[in-house]
C-alpha positions, 0 to 999 in steps of 0.5 A: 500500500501506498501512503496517503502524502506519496499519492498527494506527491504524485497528485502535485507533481502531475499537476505540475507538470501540465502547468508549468513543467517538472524540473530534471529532479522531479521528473525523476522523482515522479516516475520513481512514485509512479512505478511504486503505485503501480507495483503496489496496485499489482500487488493489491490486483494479484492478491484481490484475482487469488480470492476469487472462486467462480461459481456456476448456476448449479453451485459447481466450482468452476475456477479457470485451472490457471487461476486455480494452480495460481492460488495453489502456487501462491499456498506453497510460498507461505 
């Protein structure tokens, strides 16, 4: 998870940007947040795919065997 004062950097940065223009050092600094919120939302996306279980209309696991093997792999790390 990312904290609340990056995702306000990241905010004033991009407004920044498309106002007056990042200096060489903010550049950087932004894109350095950037790839940690997007890792960070990778994170939270692959763990959110793991709790999902798909159910038909007769109550039948029907789980994608990718997904499953997935959540089976992800068990064994731990």
């Amino acid at each position: 998870m990312i904290s609340q004062e990056k995702l306000a950097r990241i905010n004033h940065l991009s407004k920044k940007s498309k106002e007056v223009g990042l200096t060489g050092p903010e550049a950087e600094e932004q894109k350095k947040l950037r790839e940690e919120y997007i890792k960070a939302f990778r994170g939270q996306m692959v763990e959110h795919l793991h709790s999902i279980k798909v159910v038909d209309e007769k109550g039948n696991d029907v789980t994608p065997e990718k997904l499953r093997n997935s959540k089976e792999n992800r068990k064994n790390l731990h």
